[in-house]
PyMOL Python script that loads the backbone (N, CA, C, O; Angstrom):
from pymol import cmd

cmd.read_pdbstr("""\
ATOM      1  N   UNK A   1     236.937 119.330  80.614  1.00  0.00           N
ATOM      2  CA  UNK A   1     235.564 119.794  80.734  1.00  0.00           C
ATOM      3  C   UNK A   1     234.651 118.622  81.089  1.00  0.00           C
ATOM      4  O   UNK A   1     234.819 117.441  80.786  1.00  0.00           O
ATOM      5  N   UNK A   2     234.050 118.953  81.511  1.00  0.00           N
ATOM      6  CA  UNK A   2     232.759 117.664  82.367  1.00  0.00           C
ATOM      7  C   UNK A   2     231.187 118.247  81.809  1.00  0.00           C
ATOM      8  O   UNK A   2     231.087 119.468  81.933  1.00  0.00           O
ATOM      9  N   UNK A   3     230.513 117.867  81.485  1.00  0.00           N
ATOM     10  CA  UNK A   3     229.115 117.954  81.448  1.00  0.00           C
ATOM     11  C   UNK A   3     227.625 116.851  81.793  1.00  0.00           C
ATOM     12  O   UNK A   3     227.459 115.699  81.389  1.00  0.00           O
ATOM     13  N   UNK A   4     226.677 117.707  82.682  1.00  0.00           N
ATOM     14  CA  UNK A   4     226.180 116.608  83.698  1.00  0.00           C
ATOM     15  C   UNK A   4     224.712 117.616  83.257  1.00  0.00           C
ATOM     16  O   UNK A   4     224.270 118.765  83.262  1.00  0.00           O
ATOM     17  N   UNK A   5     224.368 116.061  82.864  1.00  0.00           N
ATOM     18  CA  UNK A   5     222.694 116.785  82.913  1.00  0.00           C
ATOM     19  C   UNK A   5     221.906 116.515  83.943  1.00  0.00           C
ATOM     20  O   UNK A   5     221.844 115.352  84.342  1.00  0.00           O
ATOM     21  N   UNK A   6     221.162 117.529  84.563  1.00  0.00           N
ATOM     22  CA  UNK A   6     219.929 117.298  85.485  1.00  0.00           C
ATOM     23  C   UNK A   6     218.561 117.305  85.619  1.00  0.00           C
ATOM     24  O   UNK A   6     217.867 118.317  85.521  1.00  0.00           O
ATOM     25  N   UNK A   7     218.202 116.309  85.819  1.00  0.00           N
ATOM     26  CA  UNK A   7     216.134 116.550  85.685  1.00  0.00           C
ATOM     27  C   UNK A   7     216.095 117.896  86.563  1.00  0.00           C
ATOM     28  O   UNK A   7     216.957 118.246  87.369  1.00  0.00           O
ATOM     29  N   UNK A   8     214.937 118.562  86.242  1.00  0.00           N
ATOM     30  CA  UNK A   8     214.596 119.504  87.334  1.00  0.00           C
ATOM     31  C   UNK A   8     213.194 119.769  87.090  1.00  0.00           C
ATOM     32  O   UNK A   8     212.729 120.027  85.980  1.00  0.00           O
ATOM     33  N   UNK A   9     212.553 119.698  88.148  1.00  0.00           N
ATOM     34  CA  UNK A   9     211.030 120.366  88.109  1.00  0.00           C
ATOM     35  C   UNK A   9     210.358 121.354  88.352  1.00  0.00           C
ATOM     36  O   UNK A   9     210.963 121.744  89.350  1.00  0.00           O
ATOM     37  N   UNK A  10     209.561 122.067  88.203  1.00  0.00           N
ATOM     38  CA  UNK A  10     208.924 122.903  88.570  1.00  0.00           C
ATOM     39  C   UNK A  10     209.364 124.495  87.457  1.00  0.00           C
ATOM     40  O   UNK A  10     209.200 125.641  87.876  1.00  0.00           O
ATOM     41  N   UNK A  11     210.041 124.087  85.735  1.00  0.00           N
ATOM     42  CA  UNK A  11     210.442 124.936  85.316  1.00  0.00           C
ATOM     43  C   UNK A  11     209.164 125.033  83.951  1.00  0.00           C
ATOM     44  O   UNK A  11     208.804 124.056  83.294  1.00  0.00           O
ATOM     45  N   UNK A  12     208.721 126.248  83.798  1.00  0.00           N
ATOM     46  CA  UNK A  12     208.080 126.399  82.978  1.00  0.00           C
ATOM     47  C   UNK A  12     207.827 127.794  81.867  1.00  0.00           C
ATOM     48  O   UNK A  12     206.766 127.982  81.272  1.00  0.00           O
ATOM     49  N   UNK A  13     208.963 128.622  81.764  1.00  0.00           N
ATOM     50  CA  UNK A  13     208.715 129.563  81.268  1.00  0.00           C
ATOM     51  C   UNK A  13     210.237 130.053  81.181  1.00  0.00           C
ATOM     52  O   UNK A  13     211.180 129.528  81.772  1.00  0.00           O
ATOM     53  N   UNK A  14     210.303 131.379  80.160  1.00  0.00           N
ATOM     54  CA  UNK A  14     211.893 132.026  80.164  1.00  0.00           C
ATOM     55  C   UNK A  14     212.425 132.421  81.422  1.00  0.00           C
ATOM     56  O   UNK A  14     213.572 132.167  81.792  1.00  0.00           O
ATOM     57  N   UNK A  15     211.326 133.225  82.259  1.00  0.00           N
ATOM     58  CA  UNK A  15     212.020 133.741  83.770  1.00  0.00           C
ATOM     59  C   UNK A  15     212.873 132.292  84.444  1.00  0.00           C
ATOM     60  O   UNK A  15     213.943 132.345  85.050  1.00  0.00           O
ATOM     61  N   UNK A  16     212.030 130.960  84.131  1.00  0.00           N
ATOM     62  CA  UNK A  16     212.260 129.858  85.292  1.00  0.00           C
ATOM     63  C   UNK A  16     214.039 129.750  84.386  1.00  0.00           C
ATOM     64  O   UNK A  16     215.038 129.387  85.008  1.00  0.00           O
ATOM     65  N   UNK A  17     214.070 130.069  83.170  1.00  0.00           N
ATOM     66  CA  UNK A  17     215.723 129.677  82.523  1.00  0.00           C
ATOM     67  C   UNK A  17     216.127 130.648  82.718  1.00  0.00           C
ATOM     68  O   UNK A  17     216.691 130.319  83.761  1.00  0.00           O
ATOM     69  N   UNK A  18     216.339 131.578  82.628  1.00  0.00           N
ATOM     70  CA  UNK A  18     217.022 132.764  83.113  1.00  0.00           C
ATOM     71  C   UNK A  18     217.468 132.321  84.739  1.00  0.00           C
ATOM     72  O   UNK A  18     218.568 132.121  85.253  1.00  0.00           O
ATOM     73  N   UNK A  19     216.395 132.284  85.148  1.00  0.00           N
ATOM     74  CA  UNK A  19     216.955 132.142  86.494  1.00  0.00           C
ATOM     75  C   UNK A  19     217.907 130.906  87.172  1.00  0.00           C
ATOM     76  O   UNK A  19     218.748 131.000  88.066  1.00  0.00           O
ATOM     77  N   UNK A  20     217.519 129.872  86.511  1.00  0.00           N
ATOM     78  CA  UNK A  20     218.148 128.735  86.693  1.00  0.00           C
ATOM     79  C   UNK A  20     220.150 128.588  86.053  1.00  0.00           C
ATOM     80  O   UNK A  20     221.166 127.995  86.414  1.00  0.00           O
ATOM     81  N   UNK A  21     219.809 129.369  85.163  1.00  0.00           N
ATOM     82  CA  UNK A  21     221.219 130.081  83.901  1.00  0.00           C
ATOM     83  C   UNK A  21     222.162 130.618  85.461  1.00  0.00           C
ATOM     84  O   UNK A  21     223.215 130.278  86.001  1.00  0.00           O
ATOM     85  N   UNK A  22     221.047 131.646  85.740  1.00  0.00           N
ATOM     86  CA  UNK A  22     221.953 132.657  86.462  1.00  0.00           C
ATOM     87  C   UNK A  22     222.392 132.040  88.015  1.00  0.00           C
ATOM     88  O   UNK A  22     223.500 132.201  88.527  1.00  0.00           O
ATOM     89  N   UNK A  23     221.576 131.513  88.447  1.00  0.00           N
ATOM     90  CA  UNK A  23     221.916 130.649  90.047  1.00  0.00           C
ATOM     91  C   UNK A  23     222.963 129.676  89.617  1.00  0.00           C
ATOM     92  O   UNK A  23     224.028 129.780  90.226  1.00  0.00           O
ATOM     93  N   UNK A  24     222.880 128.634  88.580  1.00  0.00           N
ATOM     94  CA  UNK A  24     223.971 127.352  88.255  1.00  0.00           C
ATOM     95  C   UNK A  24     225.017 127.696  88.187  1.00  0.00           C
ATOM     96  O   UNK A  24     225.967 127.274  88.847  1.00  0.00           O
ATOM     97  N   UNK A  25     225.024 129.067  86.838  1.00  0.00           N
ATOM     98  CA  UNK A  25     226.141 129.599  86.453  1.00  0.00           C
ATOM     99  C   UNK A  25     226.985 130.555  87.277  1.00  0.00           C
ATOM    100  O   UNK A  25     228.125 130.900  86.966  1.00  0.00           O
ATOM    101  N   UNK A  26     226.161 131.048  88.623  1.00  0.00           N
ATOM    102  CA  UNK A  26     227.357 131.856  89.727  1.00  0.00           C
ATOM    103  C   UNK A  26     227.958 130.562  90.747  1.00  0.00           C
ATOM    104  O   UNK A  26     228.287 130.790  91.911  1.00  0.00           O
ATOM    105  N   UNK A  27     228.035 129.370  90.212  1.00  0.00           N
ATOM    106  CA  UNK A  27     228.910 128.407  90.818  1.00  0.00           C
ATOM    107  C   UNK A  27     230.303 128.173  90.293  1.00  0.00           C
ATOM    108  O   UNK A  27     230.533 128.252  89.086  1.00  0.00           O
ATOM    109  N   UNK A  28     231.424 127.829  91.357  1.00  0.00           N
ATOM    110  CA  UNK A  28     232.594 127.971  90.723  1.00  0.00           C
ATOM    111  C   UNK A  28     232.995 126.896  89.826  1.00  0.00           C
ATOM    112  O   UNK A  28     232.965 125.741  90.249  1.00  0.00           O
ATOM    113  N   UNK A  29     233.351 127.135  88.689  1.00  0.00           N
ATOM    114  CA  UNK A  29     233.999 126.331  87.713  1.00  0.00           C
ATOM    115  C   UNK A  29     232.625 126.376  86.618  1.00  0.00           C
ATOM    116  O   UNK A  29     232.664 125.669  85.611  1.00  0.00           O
ATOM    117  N   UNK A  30     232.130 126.738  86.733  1.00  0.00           N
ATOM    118  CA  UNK A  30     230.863 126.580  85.700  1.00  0.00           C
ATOM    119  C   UNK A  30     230.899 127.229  84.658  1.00  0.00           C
ATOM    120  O   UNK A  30     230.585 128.417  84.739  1.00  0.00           O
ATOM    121  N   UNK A  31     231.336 126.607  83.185  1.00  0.00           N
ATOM    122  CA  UNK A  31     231.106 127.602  82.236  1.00  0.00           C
ATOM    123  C   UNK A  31     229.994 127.637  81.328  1.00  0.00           C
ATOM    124  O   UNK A  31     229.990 128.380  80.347  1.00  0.00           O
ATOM    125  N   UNK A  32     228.904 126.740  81.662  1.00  0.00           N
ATOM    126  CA  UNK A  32     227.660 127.103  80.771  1.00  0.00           C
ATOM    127  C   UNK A  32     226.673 126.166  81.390  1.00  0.00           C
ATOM    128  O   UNK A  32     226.825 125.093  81.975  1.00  0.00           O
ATOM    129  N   UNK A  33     225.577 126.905  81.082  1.00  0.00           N
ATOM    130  CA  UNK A  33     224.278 126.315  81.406  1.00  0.00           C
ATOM    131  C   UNK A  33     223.415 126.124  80.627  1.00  0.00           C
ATOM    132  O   UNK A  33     223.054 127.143  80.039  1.00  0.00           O
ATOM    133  N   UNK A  34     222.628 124.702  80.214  1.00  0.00           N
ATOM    134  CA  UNK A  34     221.174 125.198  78.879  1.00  0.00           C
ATOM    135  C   UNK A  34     220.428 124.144  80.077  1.00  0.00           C
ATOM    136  O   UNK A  34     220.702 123.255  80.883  1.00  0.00           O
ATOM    137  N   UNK A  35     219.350 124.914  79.570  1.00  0.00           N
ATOM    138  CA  UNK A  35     217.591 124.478  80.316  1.00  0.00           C
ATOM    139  C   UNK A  35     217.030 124.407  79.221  1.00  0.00           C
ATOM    140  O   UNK A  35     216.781 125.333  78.449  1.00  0.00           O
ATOM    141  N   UNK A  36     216.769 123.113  79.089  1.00  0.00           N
ATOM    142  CA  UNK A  36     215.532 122.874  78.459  1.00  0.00           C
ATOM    143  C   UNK A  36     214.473 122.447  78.782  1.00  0.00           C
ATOM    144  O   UNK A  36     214.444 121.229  78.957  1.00  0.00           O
ATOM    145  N   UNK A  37     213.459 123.053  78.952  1.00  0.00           N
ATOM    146  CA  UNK A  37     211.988 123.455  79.473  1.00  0.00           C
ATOM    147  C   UNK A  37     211.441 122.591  79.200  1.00  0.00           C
ATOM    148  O   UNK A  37     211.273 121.757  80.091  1.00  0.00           O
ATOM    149  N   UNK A  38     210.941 122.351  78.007  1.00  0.00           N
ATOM    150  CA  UNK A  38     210.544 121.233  77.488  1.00  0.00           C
ATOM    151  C   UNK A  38     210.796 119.771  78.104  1.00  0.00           C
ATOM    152  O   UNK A  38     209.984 119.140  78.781  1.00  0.00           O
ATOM    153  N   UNK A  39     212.071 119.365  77.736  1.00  0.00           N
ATOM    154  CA  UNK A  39     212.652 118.252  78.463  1.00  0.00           C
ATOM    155  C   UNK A  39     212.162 118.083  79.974  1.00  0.00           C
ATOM    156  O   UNK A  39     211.528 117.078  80.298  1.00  0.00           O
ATOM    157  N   UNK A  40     212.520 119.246  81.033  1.00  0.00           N
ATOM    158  CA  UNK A  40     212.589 119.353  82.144  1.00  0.00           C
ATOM    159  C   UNK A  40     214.129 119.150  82.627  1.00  0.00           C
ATOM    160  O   UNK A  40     214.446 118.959  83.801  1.00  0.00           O
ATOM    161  N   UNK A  41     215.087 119.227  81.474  1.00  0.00           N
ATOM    162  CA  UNK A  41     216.461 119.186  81.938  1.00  0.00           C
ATOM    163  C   UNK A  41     217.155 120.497  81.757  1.00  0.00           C
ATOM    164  O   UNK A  41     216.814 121.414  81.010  1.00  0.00           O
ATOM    165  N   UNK A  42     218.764 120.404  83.013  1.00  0.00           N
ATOM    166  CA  UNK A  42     219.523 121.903  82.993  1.00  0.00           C
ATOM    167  C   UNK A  42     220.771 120.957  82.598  1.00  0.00           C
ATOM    168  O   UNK A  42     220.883 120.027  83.396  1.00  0.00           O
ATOM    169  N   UNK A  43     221.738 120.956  81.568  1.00  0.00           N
ATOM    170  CA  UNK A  43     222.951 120.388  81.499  1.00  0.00           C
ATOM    171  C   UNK A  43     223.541 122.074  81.625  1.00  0.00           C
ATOM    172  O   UNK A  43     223.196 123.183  81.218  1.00  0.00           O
ATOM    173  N   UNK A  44     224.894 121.336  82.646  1.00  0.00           N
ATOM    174  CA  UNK A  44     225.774 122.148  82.815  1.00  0.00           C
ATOM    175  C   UNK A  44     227.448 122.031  82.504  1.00  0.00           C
ATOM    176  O   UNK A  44     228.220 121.239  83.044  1.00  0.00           O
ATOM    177  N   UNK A  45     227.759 122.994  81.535  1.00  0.00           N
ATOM    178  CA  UNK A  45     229.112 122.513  81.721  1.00  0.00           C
ATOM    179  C   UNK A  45     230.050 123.284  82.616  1.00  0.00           C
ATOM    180  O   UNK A  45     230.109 124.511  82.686  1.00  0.00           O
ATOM    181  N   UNK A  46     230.918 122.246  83.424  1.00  0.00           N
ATOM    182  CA  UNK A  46     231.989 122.713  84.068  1.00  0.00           C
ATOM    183  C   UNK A  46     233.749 122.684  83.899  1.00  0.00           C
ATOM    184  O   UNK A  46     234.222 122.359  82.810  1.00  0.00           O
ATOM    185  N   UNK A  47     234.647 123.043  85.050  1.00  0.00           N
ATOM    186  CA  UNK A  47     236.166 122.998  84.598  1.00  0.00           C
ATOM    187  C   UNK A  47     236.691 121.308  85.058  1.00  0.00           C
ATOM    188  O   UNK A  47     237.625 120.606  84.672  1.00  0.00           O
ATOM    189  N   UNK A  48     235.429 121.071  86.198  1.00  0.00           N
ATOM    190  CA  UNK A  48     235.495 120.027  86.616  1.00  0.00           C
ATOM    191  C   UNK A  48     234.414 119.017  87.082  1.00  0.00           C
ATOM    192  O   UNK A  48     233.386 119.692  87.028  1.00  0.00           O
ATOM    193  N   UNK A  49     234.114 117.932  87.456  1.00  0.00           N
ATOM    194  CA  UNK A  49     232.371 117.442  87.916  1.00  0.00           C
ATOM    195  C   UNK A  49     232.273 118.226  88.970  1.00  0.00           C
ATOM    196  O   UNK A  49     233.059 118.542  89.863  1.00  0.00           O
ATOM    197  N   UNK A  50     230.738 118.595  88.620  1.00  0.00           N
ATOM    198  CA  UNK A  50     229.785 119.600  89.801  1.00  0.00           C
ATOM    199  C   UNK A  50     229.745 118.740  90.780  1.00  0.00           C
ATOM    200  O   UNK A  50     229.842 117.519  90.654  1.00  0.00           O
ATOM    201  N   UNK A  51     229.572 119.465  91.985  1.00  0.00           N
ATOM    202  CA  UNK A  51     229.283 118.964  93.356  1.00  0.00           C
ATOM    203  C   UNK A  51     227.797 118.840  93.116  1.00  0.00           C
ATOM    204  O   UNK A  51     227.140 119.881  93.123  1.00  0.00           O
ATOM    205  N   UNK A  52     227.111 117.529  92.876  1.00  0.00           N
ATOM    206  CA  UNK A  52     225.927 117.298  92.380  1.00  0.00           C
ATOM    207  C   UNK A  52     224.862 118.063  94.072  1.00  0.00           C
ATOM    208  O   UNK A  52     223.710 118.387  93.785  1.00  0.00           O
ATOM    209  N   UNK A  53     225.206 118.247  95.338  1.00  0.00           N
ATOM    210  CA  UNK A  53     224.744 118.746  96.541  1.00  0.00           C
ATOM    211  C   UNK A  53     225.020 120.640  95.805  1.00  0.00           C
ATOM    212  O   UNK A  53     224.011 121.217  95.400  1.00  0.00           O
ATOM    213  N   UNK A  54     225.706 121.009  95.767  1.00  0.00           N
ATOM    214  CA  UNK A  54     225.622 122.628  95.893  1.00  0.00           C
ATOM    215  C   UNK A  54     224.643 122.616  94.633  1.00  0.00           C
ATOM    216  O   UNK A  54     223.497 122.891  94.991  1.00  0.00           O
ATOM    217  N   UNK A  55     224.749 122.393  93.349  1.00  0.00           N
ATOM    218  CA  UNK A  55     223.811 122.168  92.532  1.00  0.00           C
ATOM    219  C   UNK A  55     222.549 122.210  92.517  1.00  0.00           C
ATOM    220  O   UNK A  55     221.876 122.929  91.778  1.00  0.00           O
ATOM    221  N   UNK A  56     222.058 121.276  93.508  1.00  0.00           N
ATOM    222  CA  UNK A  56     220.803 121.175  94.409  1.00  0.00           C
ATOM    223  C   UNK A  56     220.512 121.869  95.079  1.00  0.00           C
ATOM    224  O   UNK A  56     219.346 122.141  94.796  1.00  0.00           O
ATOM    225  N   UNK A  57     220.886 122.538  96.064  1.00  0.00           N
ATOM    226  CA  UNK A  57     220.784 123.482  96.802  1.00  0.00           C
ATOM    227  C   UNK A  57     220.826 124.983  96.226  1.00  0.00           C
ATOM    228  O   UNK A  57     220.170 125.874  96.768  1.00  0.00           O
ATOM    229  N   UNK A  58     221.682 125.229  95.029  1.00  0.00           N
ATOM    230  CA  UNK A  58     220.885 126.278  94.563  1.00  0.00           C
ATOM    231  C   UNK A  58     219.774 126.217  93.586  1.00  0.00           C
ATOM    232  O   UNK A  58     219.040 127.193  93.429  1.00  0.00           O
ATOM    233  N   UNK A  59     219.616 125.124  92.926  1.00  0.00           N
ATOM    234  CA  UNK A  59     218.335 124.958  92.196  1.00  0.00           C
ATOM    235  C   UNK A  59     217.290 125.295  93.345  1.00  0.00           C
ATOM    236  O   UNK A  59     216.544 126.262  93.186  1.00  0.00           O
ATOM    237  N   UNK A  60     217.205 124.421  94.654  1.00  0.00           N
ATOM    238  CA  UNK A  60     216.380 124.627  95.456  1.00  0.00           C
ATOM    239  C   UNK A  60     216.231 126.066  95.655  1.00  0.00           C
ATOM    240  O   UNK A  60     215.206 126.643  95.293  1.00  0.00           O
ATOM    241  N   UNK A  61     216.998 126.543  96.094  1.00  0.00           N
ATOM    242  CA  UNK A  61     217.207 128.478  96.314  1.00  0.00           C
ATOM    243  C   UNK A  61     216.301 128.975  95.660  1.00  0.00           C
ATOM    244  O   UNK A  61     215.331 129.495  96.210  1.00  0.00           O
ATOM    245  N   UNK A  62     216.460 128.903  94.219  1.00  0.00           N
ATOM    246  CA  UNK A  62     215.931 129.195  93.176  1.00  0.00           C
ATOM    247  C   UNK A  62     214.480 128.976  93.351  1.00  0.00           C
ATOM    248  O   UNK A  62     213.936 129.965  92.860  1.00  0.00           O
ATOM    249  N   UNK A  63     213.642 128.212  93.784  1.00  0.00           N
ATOM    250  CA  UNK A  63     212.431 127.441  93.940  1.00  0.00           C
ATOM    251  C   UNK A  63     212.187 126.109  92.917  1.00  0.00           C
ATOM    252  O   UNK A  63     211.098 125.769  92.454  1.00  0.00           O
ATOM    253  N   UNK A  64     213.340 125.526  92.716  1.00  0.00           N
ATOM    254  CA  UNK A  64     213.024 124.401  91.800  1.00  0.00           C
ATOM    255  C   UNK A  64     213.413 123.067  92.216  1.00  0.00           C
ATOM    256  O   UNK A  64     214.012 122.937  93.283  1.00  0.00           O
ATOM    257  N   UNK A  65     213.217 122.347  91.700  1.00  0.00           N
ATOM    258  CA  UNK A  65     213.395 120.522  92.732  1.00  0.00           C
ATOM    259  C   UNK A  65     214.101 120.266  91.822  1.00  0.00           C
ATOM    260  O   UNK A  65     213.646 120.247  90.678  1.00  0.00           O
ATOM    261  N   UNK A  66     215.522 119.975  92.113  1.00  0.00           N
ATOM    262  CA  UNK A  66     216.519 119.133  90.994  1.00  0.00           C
ATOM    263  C   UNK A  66     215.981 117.896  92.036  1.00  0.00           C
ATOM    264  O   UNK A  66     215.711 117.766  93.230  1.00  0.00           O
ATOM    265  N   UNK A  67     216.006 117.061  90.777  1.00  0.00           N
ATOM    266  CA  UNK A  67     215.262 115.501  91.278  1.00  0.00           C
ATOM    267  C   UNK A  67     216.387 114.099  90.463  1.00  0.00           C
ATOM    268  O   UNK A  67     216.099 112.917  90.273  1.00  0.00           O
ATOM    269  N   UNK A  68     217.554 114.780  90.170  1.00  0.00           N
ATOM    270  CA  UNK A  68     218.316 114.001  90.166  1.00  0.00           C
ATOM    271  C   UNK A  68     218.995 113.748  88.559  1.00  0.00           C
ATOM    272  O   UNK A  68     218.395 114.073  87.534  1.00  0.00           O
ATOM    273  N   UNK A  69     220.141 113.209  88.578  1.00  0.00           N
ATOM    274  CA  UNK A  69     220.624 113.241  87.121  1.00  0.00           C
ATOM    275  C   UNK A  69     219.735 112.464  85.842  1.00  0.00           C
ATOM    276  O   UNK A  69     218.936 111.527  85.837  1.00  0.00           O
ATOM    277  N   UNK A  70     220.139 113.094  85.086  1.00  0.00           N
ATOM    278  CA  UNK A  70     219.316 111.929  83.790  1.00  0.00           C
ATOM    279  C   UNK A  70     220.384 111.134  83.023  1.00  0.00           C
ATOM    280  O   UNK A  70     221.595 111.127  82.805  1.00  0.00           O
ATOM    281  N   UNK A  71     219.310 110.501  82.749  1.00  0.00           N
ATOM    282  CA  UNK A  71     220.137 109.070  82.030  1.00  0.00           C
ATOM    283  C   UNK A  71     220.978 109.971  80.759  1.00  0.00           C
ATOM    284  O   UNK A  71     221.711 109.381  79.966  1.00  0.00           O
TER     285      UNK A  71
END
""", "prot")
cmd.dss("prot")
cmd.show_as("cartoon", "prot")
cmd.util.cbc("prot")
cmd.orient("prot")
């Protein structure tokens, strides 16, 4: 199992985690997602390391700016 946390911006409410849950988590190998709002971080766990690009690109989908991993 691998787990990778990501800054992300532009999240501010349950719809923005729900939605972010549901876009991360229809990626393959992904078995969980938490957003924390607060923070401004999405850690995800996978079967293997995320392709930190598809990641991005569906956050983007989504309307949100992944702006890169956190420390």
């Amino acid at each position: 199992m691998s787990t990778t946390t990501y800054a992300v911006s532009g999240m501010s409410c349950g719809h923005c985690r729900a939605t972010l849950t549901e876009a991360i988590g229809g990626l393959d190998g992904v078995t969980g997602v938490d957003v924390d709002l607060a923070a401004g971080l999405v850690t995800v766990t996978s079967a293997a390391e995320p392709d930190d690009a598809r990641v991005a690109a569906v956050v983007d989908d989504a309307g949100y700016e992944l702006t890169g991993r956190a420390a």
